[in-house]
C-alpha positions in Angstrom: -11.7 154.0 87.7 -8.5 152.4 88.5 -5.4 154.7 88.7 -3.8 153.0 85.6 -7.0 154.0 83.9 -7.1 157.6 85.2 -3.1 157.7 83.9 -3.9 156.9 80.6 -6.8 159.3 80.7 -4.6 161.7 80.9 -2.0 160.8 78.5 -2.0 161.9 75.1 0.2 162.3 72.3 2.0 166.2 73.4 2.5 168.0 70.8 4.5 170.9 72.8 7.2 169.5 75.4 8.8 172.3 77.9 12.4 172.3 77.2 13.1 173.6 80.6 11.7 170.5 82.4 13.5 167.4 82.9 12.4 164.1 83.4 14.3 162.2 86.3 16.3 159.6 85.0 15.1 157.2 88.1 11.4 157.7 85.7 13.3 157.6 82.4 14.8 153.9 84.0 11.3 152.6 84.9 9.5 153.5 81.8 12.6 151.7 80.2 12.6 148.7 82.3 8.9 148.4 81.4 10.4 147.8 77.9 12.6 145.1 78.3 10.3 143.1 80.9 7.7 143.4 77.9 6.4 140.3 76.3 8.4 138.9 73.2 7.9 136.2 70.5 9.9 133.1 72.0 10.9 135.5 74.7 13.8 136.5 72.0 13.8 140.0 72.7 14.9 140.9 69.0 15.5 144.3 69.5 17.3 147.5 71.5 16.2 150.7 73.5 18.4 153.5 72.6 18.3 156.4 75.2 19.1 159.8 73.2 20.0 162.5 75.2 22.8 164.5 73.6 21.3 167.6 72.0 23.3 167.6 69.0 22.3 164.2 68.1 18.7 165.0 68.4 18.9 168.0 66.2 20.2 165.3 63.6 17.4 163.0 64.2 14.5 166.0 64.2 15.9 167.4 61.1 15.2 163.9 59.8 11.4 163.7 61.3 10.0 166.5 59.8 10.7 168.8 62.4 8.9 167.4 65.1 10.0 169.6 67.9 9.5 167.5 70.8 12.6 165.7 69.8 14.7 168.2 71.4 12.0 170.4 73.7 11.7 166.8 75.5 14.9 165.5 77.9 15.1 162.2 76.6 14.6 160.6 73.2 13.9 156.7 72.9 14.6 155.0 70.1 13.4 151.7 69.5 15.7 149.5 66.9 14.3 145.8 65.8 17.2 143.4 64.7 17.7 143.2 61.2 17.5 139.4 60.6 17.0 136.1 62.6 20.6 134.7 63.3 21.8 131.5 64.3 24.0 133.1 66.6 21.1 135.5 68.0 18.7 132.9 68.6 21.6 130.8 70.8 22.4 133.9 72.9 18.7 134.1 74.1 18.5 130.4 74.2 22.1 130.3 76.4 21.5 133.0 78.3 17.8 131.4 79.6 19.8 128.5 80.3 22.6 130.3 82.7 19.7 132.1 84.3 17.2 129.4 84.9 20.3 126.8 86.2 19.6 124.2 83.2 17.8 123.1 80.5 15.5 120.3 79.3 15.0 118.3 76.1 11.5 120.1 75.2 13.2 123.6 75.6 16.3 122.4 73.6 14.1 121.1 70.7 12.2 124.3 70.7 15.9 125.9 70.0 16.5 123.2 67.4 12.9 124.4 65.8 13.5 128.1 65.6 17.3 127.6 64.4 15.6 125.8 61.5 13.1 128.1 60.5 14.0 131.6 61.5 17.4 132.1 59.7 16.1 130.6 56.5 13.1 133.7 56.0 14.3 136.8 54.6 16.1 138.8 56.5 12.9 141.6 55.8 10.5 139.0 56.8 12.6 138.5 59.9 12.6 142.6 60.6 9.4 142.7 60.1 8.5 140.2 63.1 11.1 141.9 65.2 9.7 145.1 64.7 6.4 143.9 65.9 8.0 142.6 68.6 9.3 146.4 69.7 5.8 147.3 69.3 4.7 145.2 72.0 7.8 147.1 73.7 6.8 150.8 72.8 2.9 150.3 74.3 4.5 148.8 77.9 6.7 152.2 77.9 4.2 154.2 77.4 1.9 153.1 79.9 4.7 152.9 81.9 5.4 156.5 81.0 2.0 157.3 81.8 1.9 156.0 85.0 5.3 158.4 85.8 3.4 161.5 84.9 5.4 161.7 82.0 4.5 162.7 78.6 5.6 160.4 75.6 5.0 160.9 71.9 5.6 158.3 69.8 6.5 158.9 66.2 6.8 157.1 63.0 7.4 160.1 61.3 10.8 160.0 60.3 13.3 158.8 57.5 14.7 155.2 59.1 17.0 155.3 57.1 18.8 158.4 58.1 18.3 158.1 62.0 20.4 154.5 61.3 23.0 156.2 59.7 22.6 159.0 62.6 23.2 156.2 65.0 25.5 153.6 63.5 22.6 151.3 63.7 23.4 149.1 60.7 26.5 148.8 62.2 25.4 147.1 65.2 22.8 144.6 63.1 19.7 147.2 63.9 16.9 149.1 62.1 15.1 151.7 64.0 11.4 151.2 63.8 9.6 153.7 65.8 10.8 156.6 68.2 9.6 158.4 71.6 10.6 162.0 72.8 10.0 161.9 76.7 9.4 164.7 78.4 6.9 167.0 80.0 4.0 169.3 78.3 4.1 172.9 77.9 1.8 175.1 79.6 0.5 176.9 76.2 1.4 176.0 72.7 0.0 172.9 72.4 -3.3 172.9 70.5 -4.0 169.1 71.1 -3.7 169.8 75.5 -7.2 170.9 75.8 -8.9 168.6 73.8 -11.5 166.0 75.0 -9.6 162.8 74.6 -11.8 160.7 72.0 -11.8 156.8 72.0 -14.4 154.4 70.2 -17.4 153.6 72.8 -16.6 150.3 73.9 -19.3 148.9 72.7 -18.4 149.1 69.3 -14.8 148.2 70.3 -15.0 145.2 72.2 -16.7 142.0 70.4 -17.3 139.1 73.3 -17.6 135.5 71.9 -19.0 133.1 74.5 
């Protein structure tokens, strides 16, 4: 088995983080740069990281997620926050910015531009959420492997009120909507009952369908 494979072999969803440990923030960077090199739809990148670390803040948030202690036994909370609509002026940034980067552009890309600026602004701006948010999911699984590959644990969680972690964070303010949110940190050495656990996966056989 590959040593990608053994990683996430030996990630699971901790249940317990030790509130003693910290996780380096050279890791923390990685497992967030493996975010934002993620694939996205269009390569429009319709959404943002947030890196929580301030304990009052995260006291905020927990209270708001049931509780879920790993919010603050963990070092680091991630926040993942998909744009709240399609904008004209969102879709040129990306489109502008490719251009500056890449030295130029081209008719075919230019159209493409001219096809999204028609369609996407026009949906509903919950239609349009709803793809970004997808779009951070994409996002969320390359941090976690990435986390994975780090040795460090990462939970993610979509239990918690949206609403209220937005309001927590000014998020609305900013054009955002969280959508799903990762404490980072490392596991306890009792406490957890999930640690010990045979980690249980569908047999690939009834998992994988090939169509030749």
């Amino acid at each position: 088995m590959s040593e990608l494979l053994n990683k996430l072999e030996w990630r699971y969803a901790c249940k317990k983080m030790d509130p003693a440990k910290v996780v380096p923030q050279d890791k923390v960077l990685r497992i967030v740069e493996a975010a934002r090199l993620a694939p996205t739809s269009s390569g429009l990148q319709p959404f943002e990281v947030w890196v929580v670390t301030q304990p009052e803040v995260r006291e905020k948030i927990k209270a708001k997620a049931w509780g879920q202690a790993q919010i603050t036994e963990g070092s680091h909370l991630l926040v993942f926050a998909a744009w709240d609509h399609y904008t004209a002026e969102r879709i040129n940034e990306m489109f502008d910015l490719t251009n500056t980067e890449r030295g130029g552009s081209n008719e075919g890309w230019e159209n493409y531009r001219q096809s999204l600026l028609s369609k996407y602004p026009a949906r509903s701006p919950e239609e349009n959420f709803q793809h970004a948010a997808r779009q951070a999911y994409i996002a969320l699984g390359a941090a976690l492997i990435s986390a994975a590959y780090e040795a460090v644990d990462a939970t993610p969680m979509e239990g918690f009120d949206p609403a209220a972690v937005d309001e927590i964070l000014g998020l609305r303010a900013r054009g955002l909507r969280s959508v799903v949110i990762v404490p980072l940190g490392y596991r306890a050495s009792e406490g957890d009952w999930l640690a010990n656990l045979k980690k249980v996966r569908r047999p690939s056989a009834q998992f994988v369908t090939e169509v030749k």
